[in-house]
N, CA, C and O atoms as a Maestro MAE file, in Angstrom:
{
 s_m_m2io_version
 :::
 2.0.0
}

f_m_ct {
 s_m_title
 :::
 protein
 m_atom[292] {
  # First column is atom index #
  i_m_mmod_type
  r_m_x_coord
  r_m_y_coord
  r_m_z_coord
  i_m_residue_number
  s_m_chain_name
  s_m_pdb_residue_name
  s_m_pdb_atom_name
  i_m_atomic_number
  :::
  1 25 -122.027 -145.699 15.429 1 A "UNK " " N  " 7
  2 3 -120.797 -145.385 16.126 1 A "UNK " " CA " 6
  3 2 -120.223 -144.131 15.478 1 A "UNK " " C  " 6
  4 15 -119.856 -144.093 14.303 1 A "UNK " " O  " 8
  5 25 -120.166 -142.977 16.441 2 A "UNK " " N  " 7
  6 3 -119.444 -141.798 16.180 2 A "UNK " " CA " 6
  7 2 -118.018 -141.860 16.438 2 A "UNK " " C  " 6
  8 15 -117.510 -142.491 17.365 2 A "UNK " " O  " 8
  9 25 -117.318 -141.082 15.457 3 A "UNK " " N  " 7
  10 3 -115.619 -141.050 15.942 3 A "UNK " " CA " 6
  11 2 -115.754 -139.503 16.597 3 A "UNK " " C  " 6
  12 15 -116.709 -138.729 16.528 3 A "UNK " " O  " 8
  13 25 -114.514 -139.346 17.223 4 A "UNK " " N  " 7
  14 3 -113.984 -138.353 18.005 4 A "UNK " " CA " 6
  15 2 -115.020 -136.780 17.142 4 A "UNK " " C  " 6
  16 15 -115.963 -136.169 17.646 4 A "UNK " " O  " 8
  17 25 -114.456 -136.579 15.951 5 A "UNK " " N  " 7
  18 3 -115.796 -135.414 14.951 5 A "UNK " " CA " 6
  19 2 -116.657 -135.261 14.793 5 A "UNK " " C  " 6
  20 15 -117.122 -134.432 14.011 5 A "UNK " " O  " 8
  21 25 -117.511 -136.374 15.816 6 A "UNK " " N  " 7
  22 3 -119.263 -136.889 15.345 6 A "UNK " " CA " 6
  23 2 -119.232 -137.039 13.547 6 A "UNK " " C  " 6
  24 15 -120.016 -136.365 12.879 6 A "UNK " " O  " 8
  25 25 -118.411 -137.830 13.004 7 A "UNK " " N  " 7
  26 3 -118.726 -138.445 12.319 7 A "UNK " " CA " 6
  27 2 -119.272 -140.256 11.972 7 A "UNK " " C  " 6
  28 15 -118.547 -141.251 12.005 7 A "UNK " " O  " 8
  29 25 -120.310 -140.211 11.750 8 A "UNK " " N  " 7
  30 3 -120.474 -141.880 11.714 8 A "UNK " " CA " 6
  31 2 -119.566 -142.946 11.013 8 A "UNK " " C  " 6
  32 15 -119.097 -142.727 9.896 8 A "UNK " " O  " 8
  33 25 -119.396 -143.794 11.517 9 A "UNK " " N  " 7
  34 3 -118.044 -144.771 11.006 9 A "UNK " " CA " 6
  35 2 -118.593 -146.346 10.956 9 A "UNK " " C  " 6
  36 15 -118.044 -147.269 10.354 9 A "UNK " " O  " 8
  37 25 -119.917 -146.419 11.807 10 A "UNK " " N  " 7
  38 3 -120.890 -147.360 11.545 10 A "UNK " " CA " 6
  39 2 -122.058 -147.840 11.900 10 A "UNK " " C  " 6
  40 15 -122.362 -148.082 13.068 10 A "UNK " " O  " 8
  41 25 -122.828 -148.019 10.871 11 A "UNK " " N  " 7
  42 3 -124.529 -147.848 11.594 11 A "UNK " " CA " 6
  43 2 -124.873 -149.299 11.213 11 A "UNK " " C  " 6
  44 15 -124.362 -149.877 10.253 11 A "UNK " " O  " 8
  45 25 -125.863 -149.885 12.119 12 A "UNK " " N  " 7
  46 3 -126.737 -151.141 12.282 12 A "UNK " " CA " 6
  47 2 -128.005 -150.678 12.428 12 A "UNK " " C  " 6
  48 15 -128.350 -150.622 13.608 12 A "UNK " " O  " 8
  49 25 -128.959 -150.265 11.501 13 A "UNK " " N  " 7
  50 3 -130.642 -150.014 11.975 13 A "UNK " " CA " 6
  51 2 -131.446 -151.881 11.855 13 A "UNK " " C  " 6
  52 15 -131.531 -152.952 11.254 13 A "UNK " " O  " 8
  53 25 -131.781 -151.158 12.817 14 A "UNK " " N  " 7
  54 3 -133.172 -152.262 12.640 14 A "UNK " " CA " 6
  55 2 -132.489 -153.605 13.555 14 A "UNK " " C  " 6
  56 15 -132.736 -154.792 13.343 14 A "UNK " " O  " 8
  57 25 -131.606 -153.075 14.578 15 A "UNK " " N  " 7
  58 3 -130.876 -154.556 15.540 15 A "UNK " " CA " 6
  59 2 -132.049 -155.041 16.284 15 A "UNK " " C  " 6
  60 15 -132.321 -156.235 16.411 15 A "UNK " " O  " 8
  61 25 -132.692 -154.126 16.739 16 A "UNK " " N  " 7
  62 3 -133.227 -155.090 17.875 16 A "UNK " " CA " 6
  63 2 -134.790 -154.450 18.011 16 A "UNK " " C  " 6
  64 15 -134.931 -153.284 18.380 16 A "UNK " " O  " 8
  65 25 -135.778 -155.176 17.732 17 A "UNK " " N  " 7
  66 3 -137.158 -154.943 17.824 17 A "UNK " " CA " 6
  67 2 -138.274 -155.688 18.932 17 A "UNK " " C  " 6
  68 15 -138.570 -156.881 18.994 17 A "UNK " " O  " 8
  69 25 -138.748 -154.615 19.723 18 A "UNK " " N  " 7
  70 3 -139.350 -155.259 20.859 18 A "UNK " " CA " 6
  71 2 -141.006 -155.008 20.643 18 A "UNK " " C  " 6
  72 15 -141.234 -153.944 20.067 18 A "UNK " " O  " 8
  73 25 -141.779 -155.516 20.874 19 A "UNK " " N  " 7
  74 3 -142.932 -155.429 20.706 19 A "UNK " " CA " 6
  75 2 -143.738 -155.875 21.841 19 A "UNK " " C  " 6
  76 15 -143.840 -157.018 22.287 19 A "UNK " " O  " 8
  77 25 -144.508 -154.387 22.389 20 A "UNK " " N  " 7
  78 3 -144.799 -155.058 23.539 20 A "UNK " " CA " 6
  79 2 -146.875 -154.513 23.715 20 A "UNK " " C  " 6
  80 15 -147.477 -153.496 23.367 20 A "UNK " " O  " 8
  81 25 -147.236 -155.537 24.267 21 A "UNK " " N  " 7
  82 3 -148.958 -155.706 24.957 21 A "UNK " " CA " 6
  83 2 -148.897 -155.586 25.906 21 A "UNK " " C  " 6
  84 15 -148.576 -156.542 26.612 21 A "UNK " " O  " 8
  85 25 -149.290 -153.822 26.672 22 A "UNK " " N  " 7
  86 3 -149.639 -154.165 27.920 22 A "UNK " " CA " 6
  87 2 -150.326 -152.947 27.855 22 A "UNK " " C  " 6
  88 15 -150.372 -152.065 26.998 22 A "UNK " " O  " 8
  89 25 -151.002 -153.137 29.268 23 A "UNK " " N  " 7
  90 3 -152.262 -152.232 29.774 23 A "UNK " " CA " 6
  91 2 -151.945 -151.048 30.746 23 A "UNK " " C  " 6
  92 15 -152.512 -149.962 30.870 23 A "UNK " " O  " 8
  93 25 -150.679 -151.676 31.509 24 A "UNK " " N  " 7
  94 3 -149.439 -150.478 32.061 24 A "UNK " " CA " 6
  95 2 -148.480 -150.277 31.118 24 A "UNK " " C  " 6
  96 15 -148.185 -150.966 30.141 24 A "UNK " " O  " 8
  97 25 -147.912 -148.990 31.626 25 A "UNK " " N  " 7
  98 3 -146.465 -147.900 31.006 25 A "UNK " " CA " 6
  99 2 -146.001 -149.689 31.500 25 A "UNK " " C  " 6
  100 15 -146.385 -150.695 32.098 25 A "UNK " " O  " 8
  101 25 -144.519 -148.873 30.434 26 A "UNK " " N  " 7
  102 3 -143.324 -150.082 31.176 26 A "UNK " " CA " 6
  103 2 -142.191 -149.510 31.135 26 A "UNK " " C  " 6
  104 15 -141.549 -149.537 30.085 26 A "UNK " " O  " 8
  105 25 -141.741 -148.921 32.179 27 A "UNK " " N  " 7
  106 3 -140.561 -147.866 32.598 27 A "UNK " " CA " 6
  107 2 -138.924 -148.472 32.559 27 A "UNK " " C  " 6
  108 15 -137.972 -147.696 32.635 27 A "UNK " " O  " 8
  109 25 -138.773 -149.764 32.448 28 A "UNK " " N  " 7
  110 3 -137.547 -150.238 32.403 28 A "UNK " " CA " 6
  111 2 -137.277 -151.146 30.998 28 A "UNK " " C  " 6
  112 15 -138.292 -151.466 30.380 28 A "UNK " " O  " 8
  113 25 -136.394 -151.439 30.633 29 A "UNK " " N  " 7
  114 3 -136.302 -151.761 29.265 29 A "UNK " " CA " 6
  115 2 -134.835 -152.290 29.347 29 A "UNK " " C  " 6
  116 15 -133.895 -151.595 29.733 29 A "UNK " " O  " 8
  117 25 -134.735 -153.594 28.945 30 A "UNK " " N  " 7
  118 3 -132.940 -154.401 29.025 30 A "UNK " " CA " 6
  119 2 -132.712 -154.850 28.038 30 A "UNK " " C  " 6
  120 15 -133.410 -155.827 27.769 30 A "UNK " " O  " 8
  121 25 -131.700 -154.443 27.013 31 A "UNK " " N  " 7
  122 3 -131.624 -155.033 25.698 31 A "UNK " " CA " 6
  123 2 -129.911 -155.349 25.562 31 A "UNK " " C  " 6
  124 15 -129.363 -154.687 26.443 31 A "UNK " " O  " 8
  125 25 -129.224 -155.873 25.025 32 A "UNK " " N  " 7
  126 3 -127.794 -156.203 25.004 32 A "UNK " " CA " 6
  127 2 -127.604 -156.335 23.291 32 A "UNK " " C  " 6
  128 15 -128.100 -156.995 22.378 32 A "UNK " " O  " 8
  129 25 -126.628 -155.341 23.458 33 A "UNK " " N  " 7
  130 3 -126.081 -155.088 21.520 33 A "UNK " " CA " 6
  131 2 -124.824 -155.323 21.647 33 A "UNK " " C  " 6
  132 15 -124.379 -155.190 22.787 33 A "UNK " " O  " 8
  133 25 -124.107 -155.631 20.831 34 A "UNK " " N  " 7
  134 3 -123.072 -156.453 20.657 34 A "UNK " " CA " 6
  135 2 -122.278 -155.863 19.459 34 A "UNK " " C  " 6
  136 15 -123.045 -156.054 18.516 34 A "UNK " " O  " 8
  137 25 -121.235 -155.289 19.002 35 A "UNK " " N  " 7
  138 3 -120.723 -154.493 17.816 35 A "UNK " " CA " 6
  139 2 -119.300 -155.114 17.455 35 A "UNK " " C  " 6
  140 15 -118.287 -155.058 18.152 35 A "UNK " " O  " 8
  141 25 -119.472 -155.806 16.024 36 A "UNK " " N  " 7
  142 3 -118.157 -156.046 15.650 36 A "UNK " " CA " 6
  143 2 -117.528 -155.124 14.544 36 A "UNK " " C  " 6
  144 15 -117.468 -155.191 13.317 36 A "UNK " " O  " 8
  145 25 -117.194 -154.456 15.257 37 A "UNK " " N  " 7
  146 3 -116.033 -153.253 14.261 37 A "UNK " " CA " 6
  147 2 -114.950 -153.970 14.699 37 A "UNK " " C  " 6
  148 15 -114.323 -153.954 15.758 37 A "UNK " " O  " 8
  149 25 -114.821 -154.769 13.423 38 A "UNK " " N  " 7
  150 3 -113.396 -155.205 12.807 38 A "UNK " " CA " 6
  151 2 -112.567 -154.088 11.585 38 A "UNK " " C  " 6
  152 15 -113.108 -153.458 10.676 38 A "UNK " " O  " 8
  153 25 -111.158 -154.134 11.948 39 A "UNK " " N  " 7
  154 3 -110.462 -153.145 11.125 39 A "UNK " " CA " 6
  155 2 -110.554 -151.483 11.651 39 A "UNK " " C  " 6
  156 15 -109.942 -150.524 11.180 39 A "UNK " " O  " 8
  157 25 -111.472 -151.504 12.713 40 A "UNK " " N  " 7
  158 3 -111.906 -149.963 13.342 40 A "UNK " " CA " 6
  159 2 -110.285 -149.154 14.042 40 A "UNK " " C  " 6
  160 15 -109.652 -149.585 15.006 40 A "UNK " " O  " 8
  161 25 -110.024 -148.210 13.402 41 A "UNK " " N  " 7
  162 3 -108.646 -147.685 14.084 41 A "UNK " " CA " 6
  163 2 -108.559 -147.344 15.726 41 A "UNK " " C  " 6
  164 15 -109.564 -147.345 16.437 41 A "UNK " " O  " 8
  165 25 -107.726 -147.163 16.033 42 A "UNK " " N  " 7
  166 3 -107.847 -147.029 17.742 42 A "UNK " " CA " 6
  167 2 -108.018 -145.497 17.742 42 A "UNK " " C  " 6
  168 15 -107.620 -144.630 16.964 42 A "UNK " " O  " 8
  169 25 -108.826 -145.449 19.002 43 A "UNK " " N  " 7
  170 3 -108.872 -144.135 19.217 43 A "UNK " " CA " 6
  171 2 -110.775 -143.866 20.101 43 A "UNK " " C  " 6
  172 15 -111.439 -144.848 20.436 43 A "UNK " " O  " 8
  173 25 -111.104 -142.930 20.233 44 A "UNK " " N  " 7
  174 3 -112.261 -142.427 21.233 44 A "UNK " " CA " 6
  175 2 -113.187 -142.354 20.249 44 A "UNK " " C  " 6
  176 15 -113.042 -141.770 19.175 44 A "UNK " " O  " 8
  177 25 -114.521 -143.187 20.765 45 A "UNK " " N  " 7
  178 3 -115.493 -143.198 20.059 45 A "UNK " " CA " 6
  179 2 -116.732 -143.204 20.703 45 A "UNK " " C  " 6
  180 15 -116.526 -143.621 21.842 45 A "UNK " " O  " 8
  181 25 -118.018 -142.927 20.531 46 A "UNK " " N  " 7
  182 3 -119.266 -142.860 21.023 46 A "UNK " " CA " 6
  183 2 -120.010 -143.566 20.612 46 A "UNK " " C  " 6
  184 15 -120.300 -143.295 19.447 46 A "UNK " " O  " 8
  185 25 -120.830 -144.945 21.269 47 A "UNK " " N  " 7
  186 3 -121.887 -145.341 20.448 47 A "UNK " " CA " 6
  187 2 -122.883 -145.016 21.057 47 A "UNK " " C  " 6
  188 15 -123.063 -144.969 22.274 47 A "UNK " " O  " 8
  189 25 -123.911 -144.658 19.790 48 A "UNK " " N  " 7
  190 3 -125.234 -143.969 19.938 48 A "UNK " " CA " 6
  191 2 -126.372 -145.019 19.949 48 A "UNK " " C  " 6
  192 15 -126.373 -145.569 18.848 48 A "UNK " " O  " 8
  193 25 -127.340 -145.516 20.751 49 A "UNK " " N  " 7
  194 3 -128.358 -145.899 20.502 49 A "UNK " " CA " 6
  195 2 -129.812 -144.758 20.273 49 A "UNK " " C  " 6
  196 15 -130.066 -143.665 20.779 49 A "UNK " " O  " 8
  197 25 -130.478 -145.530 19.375 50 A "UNK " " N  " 7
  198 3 -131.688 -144.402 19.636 50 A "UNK " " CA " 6
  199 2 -132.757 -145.026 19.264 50 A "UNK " " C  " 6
  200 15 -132.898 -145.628 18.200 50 A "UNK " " O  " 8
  201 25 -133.837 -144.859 20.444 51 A "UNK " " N  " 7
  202 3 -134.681 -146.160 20.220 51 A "UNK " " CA " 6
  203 2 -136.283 -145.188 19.622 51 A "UNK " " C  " 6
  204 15 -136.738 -144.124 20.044 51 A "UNK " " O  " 8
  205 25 -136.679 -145.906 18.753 52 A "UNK " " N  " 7
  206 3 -137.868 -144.987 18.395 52 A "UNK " " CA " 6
  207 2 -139.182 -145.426 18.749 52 A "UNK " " C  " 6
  208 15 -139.349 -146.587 18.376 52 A "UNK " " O  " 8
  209 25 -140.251 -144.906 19.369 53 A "UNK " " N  " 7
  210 3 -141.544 -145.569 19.692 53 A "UNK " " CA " 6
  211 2 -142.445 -145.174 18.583 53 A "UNK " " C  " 6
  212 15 -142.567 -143.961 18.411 53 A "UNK " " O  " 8
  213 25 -143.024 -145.880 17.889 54 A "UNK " " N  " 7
  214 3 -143.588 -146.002 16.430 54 A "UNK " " CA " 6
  215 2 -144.925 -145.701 16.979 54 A "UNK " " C  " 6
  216 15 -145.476 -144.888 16.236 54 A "UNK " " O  " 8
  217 25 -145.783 -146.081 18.137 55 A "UNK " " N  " 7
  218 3 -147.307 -145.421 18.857 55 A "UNK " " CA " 6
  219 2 -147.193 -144.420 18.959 55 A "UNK " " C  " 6
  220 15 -148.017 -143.872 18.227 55 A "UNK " " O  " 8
  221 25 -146.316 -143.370 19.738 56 A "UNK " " N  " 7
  222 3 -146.342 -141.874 20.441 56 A "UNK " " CA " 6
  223 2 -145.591 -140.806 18.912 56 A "UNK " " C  " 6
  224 15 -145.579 -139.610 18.623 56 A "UNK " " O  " 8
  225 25 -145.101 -141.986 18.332 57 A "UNK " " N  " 7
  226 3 -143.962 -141.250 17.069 57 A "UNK " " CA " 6
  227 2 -142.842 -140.673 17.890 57 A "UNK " " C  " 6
  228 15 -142.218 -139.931 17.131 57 A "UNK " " O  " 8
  229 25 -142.358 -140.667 18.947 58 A "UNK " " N  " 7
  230 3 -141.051 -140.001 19.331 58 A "UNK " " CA " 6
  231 2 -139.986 -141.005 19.308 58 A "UNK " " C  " 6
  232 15 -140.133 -142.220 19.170 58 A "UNK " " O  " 8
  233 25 -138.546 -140.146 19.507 59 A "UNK " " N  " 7
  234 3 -137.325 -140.850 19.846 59 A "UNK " " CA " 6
  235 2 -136.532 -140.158 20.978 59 A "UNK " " C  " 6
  236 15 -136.703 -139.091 21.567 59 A "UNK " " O  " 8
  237 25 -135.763 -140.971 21.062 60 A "UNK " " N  " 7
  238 3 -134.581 -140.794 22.490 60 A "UNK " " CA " 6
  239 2 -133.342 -141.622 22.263 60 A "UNK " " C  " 6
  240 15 -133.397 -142.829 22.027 60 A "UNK " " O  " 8
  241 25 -131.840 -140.697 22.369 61 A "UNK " " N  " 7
  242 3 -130.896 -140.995 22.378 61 A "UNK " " CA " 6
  243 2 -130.288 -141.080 23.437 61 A "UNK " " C  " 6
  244 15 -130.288 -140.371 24.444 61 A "UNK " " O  " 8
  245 25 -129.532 -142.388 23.045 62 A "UNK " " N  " 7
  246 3 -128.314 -142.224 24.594 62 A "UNK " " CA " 6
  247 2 -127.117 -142.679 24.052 62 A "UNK " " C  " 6
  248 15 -127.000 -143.643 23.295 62 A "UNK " " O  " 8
  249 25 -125.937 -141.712 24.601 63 A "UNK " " N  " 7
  250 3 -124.636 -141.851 23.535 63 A "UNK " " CA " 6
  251 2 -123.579 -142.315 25.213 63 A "UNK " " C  " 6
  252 15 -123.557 -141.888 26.368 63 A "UNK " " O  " 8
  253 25 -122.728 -143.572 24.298 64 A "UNK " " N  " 7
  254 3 -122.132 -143.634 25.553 64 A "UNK " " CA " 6
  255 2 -120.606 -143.855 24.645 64 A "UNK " " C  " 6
  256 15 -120.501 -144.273 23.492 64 A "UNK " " O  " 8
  257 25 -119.483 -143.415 25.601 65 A "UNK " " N  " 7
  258 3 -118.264 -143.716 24.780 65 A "UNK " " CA " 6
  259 2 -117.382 -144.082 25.458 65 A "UNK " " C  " 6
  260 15 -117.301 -144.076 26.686 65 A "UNK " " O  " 8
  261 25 -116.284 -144.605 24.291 66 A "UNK " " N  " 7
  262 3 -115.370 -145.611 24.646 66 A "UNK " " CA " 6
  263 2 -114.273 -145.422 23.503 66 A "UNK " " C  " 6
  264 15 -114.365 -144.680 22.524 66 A "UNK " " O  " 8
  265 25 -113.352 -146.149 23.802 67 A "UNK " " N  " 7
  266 3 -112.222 -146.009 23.743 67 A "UNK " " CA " 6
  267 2 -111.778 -147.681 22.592 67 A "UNK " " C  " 6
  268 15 -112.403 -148.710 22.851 67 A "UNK " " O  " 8
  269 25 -110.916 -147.695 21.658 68 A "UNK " " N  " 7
  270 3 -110.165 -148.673 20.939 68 A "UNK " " CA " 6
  271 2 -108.953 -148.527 21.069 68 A "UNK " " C  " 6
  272 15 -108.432 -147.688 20.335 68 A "UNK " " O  " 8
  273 25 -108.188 -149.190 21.918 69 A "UNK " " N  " 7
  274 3 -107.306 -149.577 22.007 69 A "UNK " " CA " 6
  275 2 -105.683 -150.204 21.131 69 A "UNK " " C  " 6
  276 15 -104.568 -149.777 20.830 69 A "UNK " " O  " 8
  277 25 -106.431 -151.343 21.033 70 A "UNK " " N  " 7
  278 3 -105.685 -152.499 20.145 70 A "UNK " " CA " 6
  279 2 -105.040 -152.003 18.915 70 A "UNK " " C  " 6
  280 15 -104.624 -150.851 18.796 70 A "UNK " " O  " 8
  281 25 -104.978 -152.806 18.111 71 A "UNK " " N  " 7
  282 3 -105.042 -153.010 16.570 71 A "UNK " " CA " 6
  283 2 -105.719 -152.802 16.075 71 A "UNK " " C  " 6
  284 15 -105.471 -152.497 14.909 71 A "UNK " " O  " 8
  285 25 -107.036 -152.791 16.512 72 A "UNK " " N  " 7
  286 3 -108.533 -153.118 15.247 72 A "UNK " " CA " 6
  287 2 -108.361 -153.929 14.432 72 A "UNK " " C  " 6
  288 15 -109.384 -154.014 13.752 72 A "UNK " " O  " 8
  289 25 -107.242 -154.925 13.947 73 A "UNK " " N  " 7
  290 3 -107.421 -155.651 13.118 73 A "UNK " " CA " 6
  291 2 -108.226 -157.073 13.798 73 A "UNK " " C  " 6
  292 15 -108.530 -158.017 13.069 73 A "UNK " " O  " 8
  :::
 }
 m_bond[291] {
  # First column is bond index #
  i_m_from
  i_m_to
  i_m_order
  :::
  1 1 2 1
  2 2 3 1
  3 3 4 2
  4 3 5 1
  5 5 6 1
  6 6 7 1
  7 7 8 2
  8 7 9 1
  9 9 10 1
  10 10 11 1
  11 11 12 2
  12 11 13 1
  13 13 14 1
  14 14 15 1
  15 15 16 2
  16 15 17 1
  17 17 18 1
  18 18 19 1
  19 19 20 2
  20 19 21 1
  21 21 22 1
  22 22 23 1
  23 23 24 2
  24 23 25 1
  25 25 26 1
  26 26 27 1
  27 27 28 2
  28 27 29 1
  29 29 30 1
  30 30 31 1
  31 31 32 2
  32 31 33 1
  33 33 34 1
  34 34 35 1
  35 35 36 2
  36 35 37 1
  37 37 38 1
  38 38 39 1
  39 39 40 2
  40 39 41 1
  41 41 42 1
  42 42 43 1
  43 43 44 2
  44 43 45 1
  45 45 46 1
  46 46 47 1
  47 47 48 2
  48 47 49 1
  49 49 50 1
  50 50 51 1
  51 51 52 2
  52 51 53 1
  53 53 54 1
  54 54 55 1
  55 55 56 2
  56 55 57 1
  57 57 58 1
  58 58 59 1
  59 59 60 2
  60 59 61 1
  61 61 62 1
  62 62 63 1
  63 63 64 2
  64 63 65 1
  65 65 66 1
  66 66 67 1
  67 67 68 2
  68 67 69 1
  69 69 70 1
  70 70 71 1
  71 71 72 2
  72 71 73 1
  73 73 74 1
  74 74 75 1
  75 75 76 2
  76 75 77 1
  77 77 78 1
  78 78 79 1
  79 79 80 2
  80 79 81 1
  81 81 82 1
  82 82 83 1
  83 83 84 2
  84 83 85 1
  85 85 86 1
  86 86 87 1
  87 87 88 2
  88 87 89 1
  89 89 90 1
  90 90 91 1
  91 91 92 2
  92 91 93 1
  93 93 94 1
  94 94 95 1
  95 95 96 2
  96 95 97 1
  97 97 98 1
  98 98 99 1
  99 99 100 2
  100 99 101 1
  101 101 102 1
  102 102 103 1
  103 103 104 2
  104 103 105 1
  105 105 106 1
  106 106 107 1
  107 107 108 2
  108 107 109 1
  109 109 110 1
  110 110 111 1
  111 111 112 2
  112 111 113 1
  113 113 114 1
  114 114 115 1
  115 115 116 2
  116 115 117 1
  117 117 118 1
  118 118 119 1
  119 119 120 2
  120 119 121 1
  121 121 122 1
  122 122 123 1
  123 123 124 2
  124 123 125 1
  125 125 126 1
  126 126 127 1
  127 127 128 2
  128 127 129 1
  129 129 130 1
  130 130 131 1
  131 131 132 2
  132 131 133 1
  133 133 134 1
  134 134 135 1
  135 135 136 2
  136 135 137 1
  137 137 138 1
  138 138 139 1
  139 139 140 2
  140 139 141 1
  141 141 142 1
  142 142 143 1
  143 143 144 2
  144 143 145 1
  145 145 146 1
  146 146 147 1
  147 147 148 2
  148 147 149 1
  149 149 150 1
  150 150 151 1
  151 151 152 2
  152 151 153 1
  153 153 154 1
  154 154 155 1
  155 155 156 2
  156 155 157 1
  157 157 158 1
  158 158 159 1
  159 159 160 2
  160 159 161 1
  161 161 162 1
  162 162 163 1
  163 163 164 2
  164 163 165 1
  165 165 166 1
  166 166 167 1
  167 167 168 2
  168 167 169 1
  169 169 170 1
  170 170 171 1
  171 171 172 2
  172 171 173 1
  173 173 174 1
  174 174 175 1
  175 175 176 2
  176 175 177 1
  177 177 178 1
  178 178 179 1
  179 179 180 2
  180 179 181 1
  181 181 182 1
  182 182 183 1
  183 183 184 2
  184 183 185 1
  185 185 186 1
  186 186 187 1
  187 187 188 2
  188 187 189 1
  189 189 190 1
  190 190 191 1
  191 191 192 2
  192 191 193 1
  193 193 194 1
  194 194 195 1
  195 195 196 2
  196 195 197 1
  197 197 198 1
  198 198 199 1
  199 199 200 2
  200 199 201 1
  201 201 202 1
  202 202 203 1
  203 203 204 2
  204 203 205 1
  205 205 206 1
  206 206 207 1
  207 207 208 2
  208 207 209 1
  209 209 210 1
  210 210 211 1
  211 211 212 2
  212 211 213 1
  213 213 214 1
  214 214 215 1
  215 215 216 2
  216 215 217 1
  217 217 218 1
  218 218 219 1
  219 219 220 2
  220 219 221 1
  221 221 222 1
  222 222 223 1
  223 223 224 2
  224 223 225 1
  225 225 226 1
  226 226 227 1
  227 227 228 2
  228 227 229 1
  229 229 230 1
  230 230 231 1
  231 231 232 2
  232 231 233 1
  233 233 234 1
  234 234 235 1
  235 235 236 2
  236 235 237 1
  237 237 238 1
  238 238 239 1
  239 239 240 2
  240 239 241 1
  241 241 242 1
  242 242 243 1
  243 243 244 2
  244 243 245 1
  245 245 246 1
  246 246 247 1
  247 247 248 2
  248 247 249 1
  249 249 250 1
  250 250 251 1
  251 251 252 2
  252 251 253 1
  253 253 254 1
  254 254 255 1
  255 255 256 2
  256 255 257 1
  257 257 258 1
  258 258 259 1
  259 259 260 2
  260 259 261 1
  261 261 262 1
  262 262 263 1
  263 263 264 2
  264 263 265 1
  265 265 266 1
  266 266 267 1
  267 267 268 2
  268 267 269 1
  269 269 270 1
  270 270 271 1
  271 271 272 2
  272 271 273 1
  273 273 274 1
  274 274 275 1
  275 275 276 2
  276 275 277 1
  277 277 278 1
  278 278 279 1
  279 279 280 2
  280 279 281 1
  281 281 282 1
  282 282 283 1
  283 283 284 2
  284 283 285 1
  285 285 286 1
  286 286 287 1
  287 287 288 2
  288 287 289 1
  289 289 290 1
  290 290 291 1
  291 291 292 2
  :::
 }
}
């Protein structure tokens, strides 16, 4: 999670690992992450996923953002 400076404010590696056997590409991919930033101040933020394929060696990011509201407490 980037704040408003692209500075990181909190990282989770290694959430979610898929491992897959097949003989076709597989063009769609559904995963659900879940982030508890407790104490996080309000204000505009970006979270970044970036998923890495360990066969081809590449990666790909996708940054999506949002907004804190509340308290953060």
């Amino acid at each position: 999670v980037l704040d408003q400076r692209q500075r990181e404010v909190f990282r989770q590696e290694g959430a979610l690992e898929i491992h897959l056997r097949k003989l076709s590409p597989v063009f769609d991919l559904y995963a659900i992450s879940r982030l508890k930033l407790q104490g996080i101040a309000p204000g505009k933020y970006t979270f970044r996923v970036v998923i890495h394929d360990l066969l081809k060696g590449t990666s790909a990011a996708f940054d999506h953002p949002f907004e804190v509201t509340g308290g953060g407490g």
